[in-house]
C-alpha positions in Angstrom: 72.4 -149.6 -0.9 72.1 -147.1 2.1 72.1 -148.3 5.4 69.0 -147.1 6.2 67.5 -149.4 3.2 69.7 -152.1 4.9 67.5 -155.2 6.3 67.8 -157.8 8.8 67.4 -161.4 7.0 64.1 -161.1 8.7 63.2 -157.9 6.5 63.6 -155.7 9.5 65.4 -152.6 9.5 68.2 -152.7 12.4 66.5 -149.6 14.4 63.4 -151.1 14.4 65.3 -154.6 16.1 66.4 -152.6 18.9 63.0 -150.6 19.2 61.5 -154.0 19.5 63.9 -155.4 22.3 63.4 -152.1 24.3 60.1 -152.5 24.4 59.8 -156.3 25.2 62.9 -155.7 28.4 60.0 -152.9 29.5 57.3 -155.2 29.2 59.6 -158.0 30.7 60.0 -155.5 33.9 57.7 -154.8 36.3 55.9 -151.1 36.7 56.6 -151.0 40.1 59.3 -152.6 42.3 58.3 -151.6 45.3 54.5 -152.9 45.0 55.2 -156.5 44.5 57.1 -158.3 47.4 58.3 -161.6 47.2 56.0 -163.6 49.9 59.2 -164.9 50.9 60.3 -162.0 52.2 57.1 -161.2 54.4 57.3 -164.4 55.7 61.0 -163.8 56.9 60.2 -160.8 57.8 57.0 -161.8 60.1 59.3 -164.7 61.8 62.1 -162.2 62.5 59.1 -160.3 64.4 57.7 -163.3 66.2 61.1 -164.2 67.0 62.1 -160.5 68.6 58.8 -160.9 70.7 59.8 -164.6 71.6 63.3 -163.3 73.2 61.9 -160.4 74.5 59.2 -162.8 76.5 62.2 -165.3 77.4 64.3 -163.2 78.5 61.4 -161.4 80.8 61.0 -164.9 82.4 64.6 -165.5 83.0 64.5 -162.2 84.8 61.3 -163.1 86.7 62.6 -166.7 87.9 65.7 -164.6 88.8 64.0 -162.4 90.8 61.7 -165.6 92.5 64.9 -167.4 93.4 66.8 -164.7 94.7 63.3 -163.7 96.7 63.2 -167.2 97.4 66.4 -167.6 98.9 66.1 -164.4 101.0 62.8 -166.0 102.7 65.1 -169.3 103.7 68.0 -167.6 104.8 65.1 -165.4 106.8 63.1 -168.7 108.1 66.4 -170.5 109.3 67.4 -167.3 111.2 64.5 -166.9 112.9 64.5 -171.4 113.3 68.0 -170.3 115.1 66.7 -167.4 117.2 63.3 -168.9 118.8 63.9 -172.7 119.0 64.4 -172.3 122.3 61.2 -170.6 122.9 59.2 -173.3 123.9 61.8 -175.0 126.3 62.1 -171.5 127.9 58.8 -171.2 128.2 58.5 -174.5 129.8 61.4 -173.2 132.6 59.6 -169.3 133.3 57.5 -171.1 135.7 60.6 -172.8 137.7 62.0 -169.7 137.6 58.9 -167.8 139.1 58.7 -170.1 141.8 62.4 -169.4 142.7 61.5 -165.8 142.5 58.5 -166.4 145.0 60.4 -168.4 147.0 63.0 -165.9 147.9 60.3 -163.4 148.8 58.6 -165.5 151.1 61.8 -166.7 152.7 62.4 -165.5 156.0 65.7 -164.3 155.6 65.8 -162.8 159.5 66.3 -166.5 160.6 69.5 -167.7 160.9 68.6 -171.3 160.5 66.8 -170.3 156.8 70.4 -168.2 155.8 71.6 -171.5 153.7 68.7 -172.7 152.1 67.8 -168.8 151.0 71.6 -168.4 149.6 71.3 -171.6 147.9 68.0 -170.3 146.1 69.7 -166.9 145.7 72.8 -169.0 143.8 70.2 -171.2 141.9 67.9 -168.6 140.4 71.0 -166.6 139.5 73.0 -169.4 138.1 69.2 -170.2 136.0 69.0 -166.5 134.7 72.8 -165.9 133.3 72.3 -169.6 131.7 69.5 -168.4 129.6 70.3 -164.6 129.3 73.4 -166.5 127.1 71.0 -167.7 124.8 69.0 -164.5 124.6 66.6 -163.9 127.5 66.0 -161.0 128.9 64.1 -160.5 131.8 61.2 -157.5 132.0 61.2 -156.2 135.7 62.0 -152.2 135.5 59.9 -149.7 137.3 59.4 -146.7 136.7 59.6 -146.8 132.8 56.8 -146.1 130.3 54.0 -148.5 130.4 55.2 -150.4 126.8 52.3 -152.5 125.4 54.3 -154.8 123.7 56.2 -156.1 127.0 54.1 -154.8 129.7 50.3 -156.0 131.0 48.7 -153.7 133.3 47.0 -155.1 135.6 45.8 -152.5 137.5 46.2 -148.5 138.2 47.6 -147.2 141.4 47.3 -143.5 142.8 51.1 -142.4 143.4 52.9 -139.3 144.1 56.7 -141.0 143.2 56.0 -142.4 140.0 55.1 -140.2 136.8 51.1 -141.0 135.6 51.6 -144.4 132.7 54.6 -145.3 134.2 54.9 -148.8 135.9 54.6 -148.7 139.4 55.7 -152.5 140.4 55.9 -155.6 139.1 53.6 -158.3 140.0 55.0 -160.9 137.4 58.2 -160.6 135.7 58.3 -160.3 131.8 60.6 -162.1 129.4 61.3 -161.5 126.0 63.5 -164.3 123.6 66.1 -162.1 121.0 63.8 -159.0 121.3 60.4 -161.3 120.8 58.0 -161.0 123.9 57.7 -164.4 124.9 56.0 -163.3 128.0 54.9 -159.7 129.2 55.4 -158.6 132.3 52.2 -158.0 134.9 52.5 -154.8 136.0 50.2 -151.9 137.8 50.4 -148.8 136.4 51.0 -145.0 138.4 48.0 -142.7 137.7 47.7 -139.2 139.4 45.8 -138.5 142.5 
């Protein structure tokens, strides 16, 4: 017997076996790999997605609640330096007028008379003693002539002819100004030079 006339106990020829397995592994195997995807794998792939976007929006948050506590902390350090600067503006304030009336008092003094020459000195010491006590803590007092007329520390209170004085420059100085730290607490009353 040949071995092509050989058969398999099932009455098979051997080349027709393997025929017959080739075809069944082909059938066994898909047509195309790439069309079916295990729903498994879209799934992971979908959560790795959401999961991207969820970091991405964390970490935008951390970064905002950065920036709003470093903002934050900027605007308190700000509040308590200006707390600092201008607590004392109301009890200065409450002393301008003690110090006008010092002011007012020297000027109506009679200072010719020999029996006024004490109580004028003692003013003299007191409103000096009164202005370097609060210049320490950062008052300034606004009485120059002859400057620019400034809006933001001056109030004109009238206009003046004059040939001295450049026109919009102050002339005199009917109430002294004061500013706190650079702040205008008060602005000074002045008249203002115009030209003849």
């Amino acid at each position: 017997m040949s071995s092509k006339e050989q058969k398999t106990p099932e009455g098979q020829a051997p080349e027709e076996i393997i025929m017959d397995q080739h075809e069944e592994v082909e059938a066994v195997e898909p047509n195309d790999s790439a069309e079916q995807v295990d729903p498994r794998d879209e799934k992971i792939a979908n959560l790795e997605v959401q999961l991207a976007e969820a970091q991405t929006r964390e970490r935008d948050t951390v970064l905002r609640i950065k920036a709003e506590m470093e903002n934050l902390r900027r605007r308190t350090e700000q509040d308590i330096e200006k707390a600092h600067k201008f607590a004392l503006e109301k009890f200065v304030n409450e002393l301008l007028p003690v110090i006008d009336s010092l002011d007012r008092a020297l000027e109506v003094a009679d200072k010719a008379n020999p029996d006024m020459a004490a109580m004028v000195e003692g003013i003299e010491l007191t409103l000096k003693s009164m202005l370097d006590v609060v210049r320490k803590f950062g008052v300034e007092v606004i009485a120059e002539t002859n400057v620019p007329l400034d809006p933001n520390v001056h109030q004109a209170i009238a206009m003046v002819e004059s040939e001295e004085v450049p026109a919009g420059n102050v002339l005199g100085i009917m109430q002294k100004g004061y500013t706190l730290n650079g702040r205008t607490i008060r602005a000074a009353m002045v008249t203002v030079a115009k030209e003849k």
